[in-house]
N, C-alpha and C positions, 0 to 999 in steps of 0.2 A: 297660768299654772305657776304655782311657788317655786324656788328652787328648791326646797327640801324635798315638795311631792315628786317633783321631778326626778331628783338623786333617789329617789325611793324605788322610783320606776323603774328607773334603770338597773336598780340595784336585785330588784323582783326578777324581769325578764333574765339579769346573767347568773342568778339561781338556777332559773329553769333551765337554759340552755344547757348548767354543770349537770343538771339532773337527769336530763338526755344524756349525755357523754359518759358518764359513770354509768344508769342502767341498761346501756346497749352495748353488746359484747365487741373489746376492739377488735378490729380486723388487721389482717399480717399479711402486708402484700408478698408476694412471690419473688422470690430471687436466690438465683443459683448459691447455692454454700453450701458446704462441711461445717458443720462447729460441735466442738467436744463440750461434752457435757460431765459432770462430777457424779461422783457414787453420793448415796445419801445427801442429795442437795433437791429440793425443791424449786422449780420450775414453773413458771407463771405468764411470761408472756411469747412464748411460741405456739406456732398450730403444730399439732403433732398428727391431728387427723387426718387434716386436707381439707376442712372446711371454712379455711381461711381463716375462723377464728382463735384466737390464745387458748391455750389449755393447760389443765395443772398438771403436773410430769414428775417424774419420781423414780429413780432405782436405788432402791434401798437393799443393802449386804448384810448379810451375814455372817459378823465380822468378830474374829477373837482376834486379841490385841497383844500382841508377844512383845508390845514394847519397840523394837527397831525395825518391825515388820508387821502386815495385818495377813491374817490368813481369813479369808471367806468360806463358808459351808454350801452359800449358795446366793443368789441374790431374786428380787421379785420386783417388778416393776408396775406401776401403781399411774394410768391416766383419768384424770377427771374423779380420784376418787376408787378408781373401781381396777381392782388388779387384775392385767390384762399378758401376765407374762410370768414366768418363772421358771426357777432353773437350781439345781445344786451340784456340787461337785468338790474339789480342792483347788480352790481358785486362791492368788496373790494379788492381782489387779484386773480391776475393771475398767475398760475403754468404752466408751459411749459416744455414739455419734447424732447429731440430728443431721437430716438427710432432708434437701430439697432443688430439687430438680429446676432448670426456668420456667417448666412448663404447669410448675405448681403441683407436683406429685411430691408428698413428702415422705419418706423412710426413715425408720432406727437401726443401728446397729451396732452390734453389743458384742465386744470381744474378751472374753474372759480371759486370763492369760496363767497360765499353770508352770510349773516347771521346764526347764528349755525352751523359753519360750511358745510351748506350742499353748494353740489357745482352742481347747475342746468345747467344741459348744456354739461357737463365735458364730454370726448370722447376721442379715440385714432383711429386717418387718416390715409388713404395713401396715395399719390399723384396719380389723375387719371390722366395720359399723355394726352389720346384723349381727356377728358374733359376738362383738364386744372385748376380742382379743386381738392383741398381733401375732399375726401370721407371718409364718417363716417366708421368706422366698428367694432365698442363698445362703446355701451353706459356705462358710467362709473354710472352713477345716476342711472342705472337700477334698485334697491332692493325697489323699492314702496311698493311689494305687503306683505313685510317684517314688513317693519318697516319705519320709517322717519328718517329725518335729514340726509340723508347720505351723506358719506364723505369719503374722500380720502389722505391721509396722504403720501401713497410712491408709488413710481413705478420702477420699478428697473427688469435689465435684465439676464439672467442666459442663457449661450448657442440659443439657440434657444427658448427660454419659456422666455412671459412677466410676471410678478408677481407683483401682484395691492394688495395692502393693503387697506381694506374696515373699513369703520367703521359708525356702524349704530345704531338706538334707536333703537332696534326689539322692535314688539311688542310682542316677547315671553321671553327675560330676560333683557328689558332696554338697555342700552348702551351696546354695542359688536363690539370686533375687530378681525378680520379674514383676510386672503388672498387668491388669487385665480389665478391660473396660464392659460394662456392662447398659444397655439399655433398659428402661423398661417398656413391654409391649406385649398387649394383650393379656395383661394380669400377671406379669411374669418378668424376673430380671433376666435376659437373656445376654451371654456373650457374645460380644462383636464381632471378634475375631478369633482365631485359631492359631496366629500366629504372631511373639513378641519378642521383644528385643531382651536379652542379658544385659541385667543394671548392674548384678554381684556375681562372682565368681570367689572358689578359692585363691585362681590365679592371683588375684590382686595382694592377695597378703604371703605368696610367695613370691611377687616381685616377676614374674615371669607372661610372657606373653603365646606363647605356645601350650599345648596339650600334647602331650606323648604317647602314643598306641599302645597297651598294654599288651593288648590282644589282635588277631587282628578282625577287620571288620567290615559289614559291605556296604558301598557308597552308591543312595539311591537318585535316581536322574528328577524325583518326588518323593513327596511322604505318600508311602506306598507305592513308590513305583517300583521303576524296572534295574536292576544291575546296570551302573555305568563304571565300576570298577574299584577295586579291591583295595582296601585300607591295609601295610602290612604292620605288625609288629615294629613299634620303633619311629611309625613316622609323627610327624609334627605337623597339629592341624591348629587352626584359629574355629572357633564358636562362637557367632556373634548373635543366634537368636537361637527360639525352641518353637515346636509345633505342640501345641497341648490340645485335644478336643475339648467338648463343651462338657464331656462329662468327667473331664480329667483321667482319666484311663490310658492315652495313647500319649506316649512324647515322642518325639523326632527330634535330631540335634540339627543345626544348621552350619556345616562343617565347610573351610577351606583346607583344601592340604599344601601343605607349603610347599611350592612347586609345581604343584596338578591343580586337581579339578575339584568343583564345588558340589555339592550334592546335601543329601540328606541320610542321615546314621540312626538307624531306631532305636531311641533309649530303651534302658530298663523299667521294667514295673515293679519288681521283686528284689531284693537283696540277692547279689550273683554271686556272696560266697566269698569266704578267704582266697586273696591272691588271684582273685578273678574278674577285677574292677577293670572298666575299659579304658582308663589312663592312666599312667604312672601317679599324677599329679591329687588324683583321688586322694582326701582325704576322711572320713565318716567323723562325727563328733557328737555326745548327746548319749 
């Protein structure tokens, strides 16, 4: 054989072989990440389904342009083509997350973010195949029965567990920042725990390491237990975590008293009213 037919050959077969690789869809191996995604930017080589392969991705705003700021009406998100999401409201920024698990489960999650930071709306999807939409399945703005303003700063992924950093006005010590890890199982993001550590306080920007009794209060031997002794007016306790249920509804504080005994104090659900916050150190904002 010539050397031209030869070079020929060769040069036939690594067509074909490009020709395979370009008409078969690439595949996206699995591995644990967060990665933020852009408003109005198109997306091309993530799986957003779960089907291991690339898909085209898309959240596109609706966005008036005030010049030193964008205001949104609403935003719609657009996979493979086919709009699978949408939302309005008076939105200033959008947080977009792609979500994937180690074990190859992938999620969106989408935080709109409004005034005082809170972010009305904000959620983490899966893609329903038979529906052809994504399906909610966390509401991120869940802490009403808490407190207000809430807000969402991070999202980030660890093996198989999402971890959502929260940050809320409670109405039982003002401003607070916590996190909350989430599984998925059995079609569902379920919460891990019911109990997490304080990452933010007001304390920290009044410089102070104590809480001051405003009122006084009863200290439980559990959340929901039994009377182990009386919190008075004036004393000075540390708070180093919170009890939240899964449906956000109930808080517990996790209280030392300076000098006594440790127990647990049941927050607020409701706003308690002028001059009737349970620590001097309260302060509301927003």
């Amino acid at each position: 054989m010539s050397s031209g037919k030869y070079a020929k050959k060769i040069m036939t077969g690594m067509l074909l072989v490009l020709a395979v690789m370009f008409a078969v869809p690439c595949s996206v191996e699995a591995k644990a990440s967060a990665k933020k995604l852009k408003v109005d930017k198109t997306y091309k080589n993530y799986d957003m389904t779960g089907d291991k392969k690339a898909d085209t991705f898309r959240v596109s705003g609706d966005a008036v342009d005030h010049g030193t700021y964008k205001e949104y009406k609403g935003y719609e998100v657009y996979l493979n083509g086919e709009k699978v999401l949408s939302d309005t409201g008076y939105i200033l920024d959008i947080t977009i997350y792609r979500l994937e698990l180690k074990n190859g489960e992938v999620f969106a999650a989408i935080v709109p973010e409004s005034n005082n930071g809170d972010v009305f709306g904000a959620a983490v999807y899966k893609y329903n195949n038979k529906e052809h939409k994504l399906k909610k399945l966390l509401d991120l703005y869940n802490m009403k029965k808490i407190g207000n303003h809430n807000n969402v700063s991070k999202i980030s992924v660890s093996g198989n567990t999402i971890r959502v950093k929260h940050g809320v006005m409670s109405y039982s010590l003002a401003s607070i920042g916590f996190s909350l890890d989430y599984q998925y199982k059995g079609g569902k993001l379920v919460q891990k725990s019911t109990q997490t550590k304080l990452t933010e306080t007001t304390l920290k920007y009044q410089k102070k390491s104590y809480w001051t009794a405003k009122r006084s209060m009863t200290l439980l031997n559990k959340v929901g237990g039994k009377k182990i002794a009386a919190i008075t007016k004036g004393k000075e306790i540390k708070i180093d975590k919170i009890y939240l249920n899964a449906k956000h509804t109930q808080i517990y504080l996790h209280v030392k008293v300076k000098g006594g005994r440790t127990g647990w104090v049941k927050g607020l659900t409701k706003y308690p009213g002028y001059n009737r916050e349970l620590f001097e150190e309260v302060m509301y904002a927003g």
